[in-house]
C-alpha positions in Angstrom: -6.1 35.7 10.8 -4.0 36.8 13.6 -0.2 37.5 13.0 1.4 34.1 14.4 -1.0 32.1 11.8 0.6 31.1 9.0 -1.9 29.4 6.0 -0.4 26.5 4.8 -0.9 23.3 2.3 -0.1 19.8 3.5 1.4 17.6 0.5 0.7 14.0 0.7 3.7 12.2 -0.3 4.7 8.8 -0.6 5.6 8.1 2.9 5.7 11.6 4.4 4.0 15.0 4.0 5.5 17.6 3.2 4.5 21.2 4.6 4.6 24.4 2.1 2.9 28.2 2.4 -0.5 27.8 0.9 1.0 31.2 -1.3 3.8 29.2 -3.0 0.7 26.7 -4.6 -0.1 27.5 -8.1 -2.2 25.3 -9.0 -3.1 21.1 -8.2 -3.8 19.3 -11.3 -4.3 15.4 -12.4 -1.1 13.3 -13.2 -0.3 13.2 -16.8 2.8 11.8 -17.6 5.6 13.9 -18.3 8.5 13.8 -21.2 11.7 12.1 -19.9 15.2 14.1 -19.3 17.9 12.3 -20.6 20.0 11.6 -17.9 17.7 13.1 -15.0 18.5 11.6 -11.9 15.4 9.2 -10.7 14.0 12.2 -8.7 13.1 14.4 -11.8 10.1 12.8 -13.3 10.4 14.6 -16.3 8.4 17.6 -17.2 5.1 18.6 -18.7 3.9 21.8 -20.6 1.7 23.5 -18.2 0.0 27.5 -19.0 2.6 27.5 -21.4 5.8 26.5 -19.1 7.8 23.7 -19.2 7.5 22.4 -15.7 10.0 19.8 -14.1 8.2 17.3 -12.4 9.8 16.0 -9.1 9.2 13.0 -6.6 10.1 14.8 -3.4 9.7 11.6 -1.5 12.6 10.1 -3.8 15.0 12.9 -3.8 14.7 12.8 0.4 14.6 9.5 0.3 11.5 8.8 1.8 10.2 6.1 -0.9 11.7 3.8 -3.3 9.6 4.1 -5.3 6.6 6.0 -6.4 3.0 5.1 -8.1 1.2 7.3 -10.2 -1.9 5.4 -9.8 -4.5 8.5 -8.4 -1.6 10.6 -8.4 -1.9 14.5 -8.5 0.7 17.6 -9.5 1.2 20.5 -6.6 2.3 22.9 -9.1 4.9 25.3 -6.7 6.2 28.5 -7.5 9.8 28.4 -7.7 11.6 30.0 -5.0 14.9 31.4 -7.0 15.2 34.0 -10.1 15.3 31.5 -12.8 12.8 33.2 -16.0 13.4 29.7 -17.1 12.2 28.0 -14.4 8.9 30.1 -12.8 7.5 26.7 -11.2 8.0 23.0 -10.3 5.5 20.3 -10.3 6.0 17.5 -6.9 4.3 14.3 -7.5 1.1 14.2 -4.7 -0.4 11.3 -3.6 -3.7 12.8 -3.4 -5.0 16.1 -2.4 -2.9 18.8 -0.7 -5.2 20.3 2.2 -5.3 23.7 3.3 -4.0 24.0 7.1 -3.7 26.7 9.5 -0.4 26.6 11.2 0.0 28.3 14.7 1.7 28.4 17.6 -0.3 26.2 19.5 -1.0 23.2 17.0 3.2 23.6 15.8 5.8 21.5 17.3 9.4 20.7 15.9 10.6 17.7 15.6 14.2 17.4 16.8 16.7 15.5 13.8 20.3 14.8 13.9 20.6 14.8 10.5 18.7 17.2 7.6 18.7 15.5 4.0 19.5 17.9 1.1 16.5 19.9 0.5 14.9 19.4 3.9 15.1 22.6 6.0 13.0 20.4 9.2 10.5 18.3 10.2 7.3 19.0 12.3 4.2 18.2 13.9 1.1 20.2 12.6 -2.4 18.7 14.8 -1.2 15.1 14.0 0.4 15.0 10.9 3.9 14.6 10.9 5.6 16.5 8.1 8.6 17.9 5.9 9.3 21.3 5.4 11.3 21.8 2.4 13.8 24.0 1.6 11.9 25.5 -1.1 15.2 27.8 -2.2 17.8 24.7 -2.8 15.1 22.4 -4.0 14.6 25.4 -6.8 18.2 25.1 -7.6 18.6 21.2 -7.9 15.8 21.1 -9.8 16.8 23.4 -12.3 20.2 22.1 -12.2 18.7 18.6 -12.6 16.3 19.5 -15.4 18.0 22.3 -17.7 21.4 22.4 -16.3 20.6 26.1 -15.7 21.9 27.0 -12.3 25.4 25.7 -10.8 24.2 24.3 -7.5 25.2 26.5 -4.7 27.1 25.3 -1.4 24.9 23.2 0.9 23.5 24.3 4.5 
């Protein structure tokens, strides 16, 4: 693996992708359904006791507004680590519709996609071969979820 390649995993969401380092992937499991959060916001799914952790479980595509809704139906969990310093909060679950591939990102098979706008927890969008896809910002997402499921972190001034 040469310097400019980056390993990756591409996240199949309900009407995007999204695009994550293959070293923030814990695990991918089979949907099960989690335990409700009183007053979560339709975004937080709930969460599920996973290795011992209580894991939030999010619909990316909802929170960016990419879906209306969201089946479960051949569904699968991208368990993530978190990106921020929460002990309470190690990892977050995103609702997959089907299974996260492995992909080599590089230079030459990489191209930006230009946006006006950048919905909260969406740090670009891209290109990898053919696959249009969403590259999340992996450090607010951590705080709105953990704001959103345990009321743990204030959430921090927007980008």
């Amino acid at each position: 693996m040469s310097e400019s390649e980056i390993r990756s995993v591409m996240v199949p969401l309900s009407g995007t992708h999204i695009l994550i380092p293959n070293a923030t992937v814990a695990e991918v499991v089979g949907y099960s359904d989690p335990e409700a959060v009183p007053g979560a916001p339709e975004w937080l799914l709930g969460t599920f006791l996973w290795r011992g952790w209580q894991v939030p479980l999010i619909s990316y595509s909802l929170l960016t507004e990419q879906a209306e809704k969201e089946s479960t139906s051949g569904a699968r969990l991208c368990i993530t680590k978190s990106m921020i310093n929460n002990e309470r909060m190690p990892y977050i679950a995103i609702l997959a519709q089907g299974f996260p591939r492995l992909t080599t990102v590089t230079e030459d098979n990489l191209t930006e996609v230009p946006s006006d706008s950048k919905p909260i927890a969406v740090a670009g969008r891209v290109i990898v071969e053919s696959t249009e896809a969403i590259v999340p910002d992996l450090d607010r997402l951590g705080h709105l979820v953990a704001h959103a499921a345990f009321g743990a972190l204030p959430l921090t001034g927007g980008r």
